[in-house]
C-alpha positions in Angstrom: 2.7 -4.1 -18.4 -0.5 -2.7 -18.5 -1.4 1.0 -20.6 -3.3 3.8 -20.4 -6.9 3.0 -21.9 -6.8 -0.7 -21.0 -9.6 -1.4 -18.5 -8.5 -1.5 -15.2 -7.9 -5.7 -13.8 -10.9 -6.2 -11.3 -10.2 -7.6 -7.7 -11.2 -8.0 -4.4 -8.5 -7.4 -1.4 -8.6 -7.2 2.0 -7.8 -4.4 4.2 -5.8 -3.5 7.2 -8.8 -4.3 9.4 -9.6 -7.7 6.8 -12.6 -6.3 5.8 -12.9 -7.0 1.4 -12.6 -4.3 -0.7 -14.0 -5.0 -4.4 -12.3 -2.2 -7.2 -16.2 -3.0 -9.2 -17.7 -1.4 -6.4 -16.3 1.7 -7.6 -17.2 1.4 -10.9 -20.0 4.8 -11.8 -19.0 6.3 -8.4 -15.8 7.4 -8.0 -12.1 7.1 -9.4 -9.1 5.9 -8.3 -5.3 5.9 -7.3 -4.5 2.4 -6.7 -0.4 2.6 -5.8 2.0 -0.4 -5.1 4.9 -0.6 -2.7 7.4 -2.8 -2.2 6.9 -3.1 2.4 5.0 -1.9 4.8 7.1 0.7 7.3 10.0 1.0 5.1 11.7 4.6 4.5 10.1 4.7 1.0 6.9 3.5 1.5 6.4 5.6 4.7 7.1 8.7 2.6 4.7 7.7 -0.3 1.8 6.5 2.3 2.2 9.7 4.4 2.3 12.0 1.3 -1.0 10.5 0.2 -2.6 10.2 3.8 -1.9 14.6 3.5 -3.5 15.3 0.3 -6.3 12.8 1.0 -9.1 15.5 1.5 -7.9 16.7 -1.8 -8.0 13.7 -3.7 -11.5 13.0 -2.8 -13.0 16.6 -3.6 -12.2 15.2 -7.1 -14.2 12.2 -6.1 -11.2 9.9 -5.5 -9.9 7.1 -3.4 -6.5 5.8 -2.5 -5.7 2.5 -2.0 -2.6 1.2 -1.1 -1.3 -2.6 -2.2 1.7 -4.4 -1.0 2.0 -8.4 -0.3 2.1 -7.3 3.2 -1.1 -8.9 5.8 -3.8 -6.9 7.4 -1.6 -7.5 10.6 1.7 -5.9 9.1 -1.0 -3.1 7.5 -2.9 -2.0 10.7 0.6 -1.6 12.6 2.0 0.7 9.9 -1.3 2.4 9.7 -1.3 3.3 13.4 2.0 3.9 13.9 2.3 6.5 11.3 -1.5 8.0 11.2 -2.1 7.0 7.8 -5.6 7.0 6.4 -5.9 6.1 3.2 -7.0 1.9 3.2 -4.2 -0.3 2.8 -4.9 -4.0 0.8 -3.3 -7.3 1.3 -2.1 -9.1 -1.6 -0.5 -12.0 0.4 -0.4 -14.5 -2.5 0.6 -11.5 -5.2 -2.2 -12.5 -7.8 -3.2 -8.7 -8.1 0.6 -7.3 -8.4 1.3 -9.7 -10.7 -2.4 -8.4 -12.9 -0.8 -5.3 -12.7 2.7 -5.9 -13.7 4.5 -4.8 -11.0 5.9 -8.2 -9.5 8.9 -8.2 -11.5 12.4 -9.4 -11.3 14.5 -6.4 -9.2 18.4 -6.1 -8.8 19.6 -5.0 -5.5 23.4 -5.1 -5.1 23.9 -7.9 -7.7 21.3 -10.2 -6.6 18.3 -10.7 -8.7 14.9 -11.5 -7.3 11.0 -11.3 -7.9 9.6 -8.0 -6.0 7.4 -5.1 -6.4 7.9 -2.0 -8.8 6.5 0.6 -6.9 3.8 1.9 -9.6 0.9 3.6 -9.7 -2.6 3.4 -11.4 -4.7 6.0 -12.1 -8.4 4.1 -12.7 -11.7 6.1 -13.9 -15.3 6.1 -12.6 -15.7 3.7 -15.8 -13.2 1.4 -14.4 -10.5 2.6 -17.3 -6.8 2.4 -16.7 -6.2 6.4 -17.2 -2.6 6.5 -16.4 0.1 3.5 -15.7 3.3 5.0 -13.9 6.0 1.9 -13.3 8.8 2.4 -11.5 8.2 6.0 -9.6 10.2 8.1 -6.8 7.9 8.2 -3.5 9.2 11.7 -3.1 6.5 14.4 -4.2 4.6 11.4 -6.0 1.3 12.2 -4.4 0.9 15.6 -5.5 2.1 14.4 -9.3 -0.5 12.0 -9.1 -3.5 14.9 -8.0 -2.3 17.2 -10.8 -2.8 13.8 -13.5 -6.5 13.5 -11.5 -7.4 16.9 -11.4 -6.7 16.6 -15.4 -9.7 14.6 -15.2 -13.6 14.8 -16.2 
């Protein structure tokens, strides 16, 4: 799993409406909450995306973007985008190369079967492209505005 300090694993994903997004492009411009969840348009993950999609306007007074990854297509992403309103950019990992950079494609038990899914887990990455906090395993309840206290601890 990665840490805090670590520099952040570079990709490039693409998006709800397949366009590529590269984390490097952010690098000297702005930071980052880059949060994994498990599906798209499950209880959970509609909570998390939701509460981020609200305190969007905040996160980027502070000079930050969200982005969203689950193993979920562009297709599955642009229906749970427009069914719930959401705006912060969702990013395909179909094959699971990036969860798995990022340590949250792990092995999960779910009444006594054991299988590979993803830790819902958030990254907190600086303008300099530096892993500033690594939060495996969180509740989607309230997460958003935990995360935009850590950010506003920032600069």
């Amino acid at each position: 799993m990665l840490q805090a300090g670590q520099a952040a694993p570079v990709f490039a994903l693409p998006d709800a409406d397949m366009e590529s997004f590269e984390l490097s492009a952010l690098r000297g411009k702005m930071h980052a909450v880059l949060y994994f969840y498990p599906k798209d348009d499950t209880p959970g993950c509609t909570i998390e995306a939701i509460d981020f999609t609200d305190h969007e306007d905040e996160f980027a007074r502070l000079g930050c973007v969200i982005l969203g990854v689950s193993r979920d297509d562009c297709i599955s992403h642009a229906e749970f985008r427009d069914k719930h309103g959401l705006s912060v950019r969702l990013l395909a990992d179909t094959e699971g190369d990036v969860c798995k950079r990022y340590g949250v494609w792990q092995l999960k038990e779910k009444e006594g079967v054991k299988r590979h899914g993803i830790v819902r887990s958030t990254f907190i990455i600086d303008r300099k492209g530096v892993l500033r906090h690594a939060l495996y395993g969180v509740n989607p309840k309230g997460h958003a505005l935990e995360v935009l206290a850590l950010v506003k601890q920032m600069d």
